[in-house]
N, C-alpha and C positions, 0 to 999 in steps of 0.2 A: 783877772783877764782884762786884759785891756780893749777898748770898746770899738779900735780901729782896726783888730785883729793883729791876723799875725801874716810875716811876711815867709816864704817858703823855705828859709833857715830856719826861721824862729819856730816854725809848725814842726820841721824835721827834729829839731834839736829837744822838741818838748813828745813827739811819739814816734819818730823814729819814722823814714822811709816807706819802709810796708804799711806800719800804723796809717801813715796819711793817705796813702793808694787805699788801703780798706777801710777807709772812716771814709773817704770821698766816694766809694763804691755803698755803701750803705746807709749814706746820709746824718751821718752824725759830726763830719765836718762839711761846710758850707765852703766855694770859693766863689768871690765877687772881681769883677775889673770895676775900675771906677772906685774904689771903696779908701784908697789911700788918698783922696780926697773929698772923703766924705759927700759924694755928689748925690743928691736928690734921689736917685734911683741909680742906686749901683747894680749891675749884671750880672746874677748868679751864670756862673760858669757847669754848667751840669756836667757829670763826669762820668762816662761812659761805663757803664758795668761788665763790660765784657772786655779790658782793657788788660793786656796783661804785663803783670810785674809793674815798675813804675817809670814810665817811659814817659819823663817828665819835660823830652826836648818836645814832644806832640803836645802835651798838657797847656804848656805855657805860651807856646805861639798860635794865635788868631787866627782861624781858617779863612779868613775873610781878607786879611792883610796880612797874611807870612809875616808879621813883624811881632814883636813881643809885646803880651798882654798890660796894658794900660794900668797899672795902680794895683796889681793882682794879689787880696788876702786872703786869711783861710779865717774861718769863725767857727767855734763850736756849733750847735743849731741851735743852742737859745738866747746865744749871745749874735746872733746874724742878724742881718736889717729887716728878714721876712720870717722872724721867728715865729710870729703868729699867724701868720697864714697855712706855713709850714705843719704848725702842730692842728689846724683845722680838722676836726673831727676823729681825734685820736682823745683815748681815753685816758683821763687822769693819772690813773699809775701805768700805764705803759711807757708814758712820757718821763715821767721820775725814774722808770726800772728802765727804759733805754738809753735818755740822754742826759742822765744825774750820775746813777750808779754805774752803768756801762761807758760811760763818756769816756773816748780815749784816751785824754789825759789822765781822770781820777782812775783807767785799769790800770795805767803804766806805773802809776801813784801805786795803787792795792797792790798791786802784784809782790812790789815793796815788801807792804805794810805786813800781807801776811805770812813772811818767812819770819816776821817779830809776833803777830797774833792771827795765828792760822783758823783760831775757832771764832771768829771774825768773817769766816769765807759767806755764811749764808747774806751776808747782808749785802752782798753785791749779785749772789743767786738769786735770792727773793726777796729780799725788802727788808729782813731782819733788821728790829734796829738794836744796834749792840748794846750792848749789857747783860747782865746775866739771866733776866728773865725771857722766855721767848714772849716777844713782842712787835707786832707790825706796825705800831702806831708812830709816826713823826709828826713834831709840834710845828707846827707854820711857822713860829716864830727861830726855826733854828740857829742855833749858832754857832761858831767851829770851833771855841774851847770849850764849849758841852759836848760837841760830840766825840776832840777829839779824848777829854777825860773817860769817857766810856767806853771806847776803844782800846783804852792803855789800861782801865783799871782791874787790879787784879783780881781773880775768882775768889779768893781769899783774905780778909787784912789783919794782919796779927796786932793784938791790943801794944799799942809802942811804934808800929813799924813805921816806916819813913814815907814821906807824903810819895806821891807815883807819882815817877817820871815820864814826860810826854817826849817820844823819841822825834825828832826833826821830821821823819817819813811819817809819821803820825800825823802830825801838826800840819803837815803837808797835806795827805789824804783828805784830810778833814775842811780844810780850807777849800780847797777844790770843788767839794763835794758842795759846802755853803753858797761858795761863790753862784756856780748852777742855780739851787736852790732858789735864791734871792732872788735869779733874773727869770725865773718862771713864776714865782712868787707879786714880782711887780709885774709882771705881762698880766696878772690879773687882777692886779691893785690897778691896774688903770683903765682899766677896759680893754685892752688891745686884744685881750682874750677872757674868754665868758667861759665858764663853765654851766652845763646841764645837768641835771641829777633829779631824783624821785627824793621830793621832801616828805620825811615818815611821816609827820604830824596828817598827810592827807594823801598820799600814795598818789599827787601829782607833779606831775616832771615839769620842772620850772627851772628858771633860770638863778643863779645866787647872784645877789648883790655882790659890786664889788668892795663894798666897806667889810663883809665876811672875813675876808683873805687877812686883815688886820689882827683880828680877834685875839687874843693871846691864848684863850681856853677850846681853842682847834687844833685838831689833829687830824691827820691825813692815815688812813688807816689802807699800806700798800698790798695785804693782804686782799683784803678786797674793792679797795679803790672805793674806797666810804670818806665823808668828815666826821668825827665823830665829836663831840663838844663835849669836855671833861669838867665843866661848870661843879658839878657839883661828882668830887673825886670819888665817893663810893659805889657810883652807879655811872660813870659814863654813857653817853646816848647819841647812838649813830642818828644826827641828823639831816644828812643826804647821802642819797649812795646811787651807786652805776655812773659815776660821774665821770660826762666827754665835753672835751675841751672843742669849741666853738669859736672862729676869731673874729673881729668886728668886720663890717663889711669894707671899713674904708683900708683895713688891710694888705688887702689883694692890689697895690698898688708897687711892688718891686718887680719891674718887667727886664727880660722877656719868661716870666716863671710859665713853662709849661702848660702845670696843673693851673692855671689864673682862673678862680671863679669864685663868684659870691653866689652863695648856696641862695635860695629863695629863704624868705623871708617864715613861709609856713615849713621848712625842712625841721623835719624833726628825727630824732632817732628811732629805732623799729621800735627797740623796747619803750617806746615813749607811751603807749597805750596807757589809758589810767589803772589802775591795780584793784581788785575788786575789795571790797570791804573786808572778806575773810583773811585775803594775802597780808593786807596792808596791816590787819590786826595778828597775826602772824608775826612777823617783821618786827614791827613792835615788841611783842615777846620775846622776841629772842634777842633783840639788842638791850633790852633791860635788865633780860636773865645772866645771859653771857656777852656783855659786852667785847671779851676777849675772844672768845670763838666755844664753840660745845668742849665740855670737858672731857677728856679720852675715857673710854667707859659708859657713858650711860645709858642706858636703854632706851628702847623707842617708846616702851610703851612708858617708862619713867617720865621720857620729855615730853611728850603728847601731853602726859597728868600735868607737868609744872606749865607746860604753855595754857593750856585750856583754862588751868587757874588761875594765872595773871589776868588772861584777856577776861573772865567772869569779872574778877576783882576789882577792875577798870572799866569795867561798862560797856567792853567792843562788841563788833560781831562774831562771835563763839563757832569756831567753824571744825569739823568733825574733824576724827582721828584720820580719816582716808582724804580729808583738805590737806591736812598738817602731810601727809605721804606724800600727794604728789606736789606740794612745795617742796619738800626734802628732794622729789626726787629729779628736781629743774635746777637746782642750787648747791653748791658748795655748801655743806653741813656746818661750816666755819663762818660763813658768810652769809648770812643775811640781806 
């Protein structure tokens, strides 16, 4: 992607007409005046929701001057100038599962890719990350000949058979997919965006470090929008979860944005409350037990017995079978 966007060909040519009318209607492409000059504060051009069809002689000239909009590009949203302000108190994987995997460009990509690998679909429905195990977990450190080899390889490989070929739509896909990744990935290698989350070790909602985001033994787990740390491979350990993305205050500084606001300093999220001793020991259990998610089958009162025995084993606070119920019954059984 290149960093100065794109110009209203180049947007067309890469999702198509409609495509650009309905990314501009739902915020997944960005347009700025000012931006093909890189100017200090370029103008998001906000684009009307209720605009029909793509009546782009209205779009492109300036209410203000009947004359054609100044420098006029299109940007994905995480490659735009106000990417982090934008993503301001939007949750970690929604951000990944709207504007990575949903990003108009990498649908126009998939849409492709899976007329060649249809069982491929859930990873752009829910976070799947491909391969043959189900799995929601993606490594921070991605990259798009890993991901596009999982994508291409096959269910099967017969002893002899011939290395897997990555098809150009693949390779494509994949890269797309990266590109994204990376630019949300350094929006919080630099501060420009903070993430929030409940650290297990103590059931308090704190802020992560931005040297985290480096890590190479992180995983983003989009199932439940966790990181989970695979330090040590036989047992991975969700080490923050419920994690929403927060942008630095100095921000909010591409005008005339609307929504322009720096949240107060004490803004916290609702579920930010500390977690009481039995939850937090809870939690724990279950991300040690099943780091991948409850296995299909088991019984309640089976998991109750193996939860209550970890946390004994470990020294927490032991909290009763009707604790352990109504956790299950505020949470995704999967998710922790």
């Amino acid at each position: 992607m290149t960093r100065s966007g794109w110009t209203i060909a180049e947007a067309i040519g890469r999702i198509g007409s409609e495509g650009l009318s309905r990314s501009l209607s739902d915020g997944k492409i960005i347009a700025y005046e000012g931006a093909e000059t890189r100017a200090d504060k370029p103008t998001p051009i906000e684009y009307w929701k209720r605009q029909k069809g793509t009546e782009w002689a209205q779009f492109l000239v300036s209410p203000e001057t009947e004359t054609i909009r100044n420098g006029l590009r299109f940007f994905p949203l995480l490659h735009s100038p106000d990417a982090a302000a934008r993503l301001d108190r939007v949750q970690l994987r929604d951000a990944v599962l709207r504007f990575i995997l949903n990003d108009p460009e990498v649908e126009a990509s998939a849409t492709k890719m899976l007329v060649q690998e249809s069982r491929h679909a859930d990873v752009f429905l829910t976070g799947r990350y491909p391969g043959l195990v189900i799995d929601y977990r993606w490594p921070l450190s991605l990259n798009a000949d890993d991901l596009a080899w999982h994508f291409a390889k096959p269910v099967f490989i017969a002893l002899g058979a011939p290395d897997t070929v990555i098809s150009p739509v693949v390779k494509k896909t994949a890269e797309l997919i990266v590109d994204l990744w990376q630019a949300l990935i350094e929006l919080l290698r630099s501060g420009r965006l903070d993430a929030i989350g409940t650290w297990m070790e103590s059931g308090e909602v704190v802020s992560i470090s931005r040297t985290q985001w480096s890590r190479g033994s992180l995983l983003l787990d989009l199932q439940c929008g966790d990181l989970v740390d695979e330090g040590d491979e036989r047992r991975p350990a969700r080490s923050w979860t419920g994690l929403e993305l927060k942008a630095a205050p100095d921000q909010f500084h591409v005008e005339p944005l609307v929504r322009d606001r720096v949240p107060p300093s004490t803004t916290v999220p609702a579920q930010a409350k500390r977690k009481s001793a039995a939850q937090t020991s809870i939690e724990r259990a279950i991300s040690a037990l099943w780091p991948s998610g409850l296995p299909a089958g088991l019984l309640i009162k089976q998991r109750d017995t193996q939860i209550i025995r970890w946390i004994k084993d470990h020294g927490l606070t032991v909290p009763s079978s009707k604790t352990i119920s109504r956790y299950f019954a505020h949470h995704d059984g999967a998710c922790p």
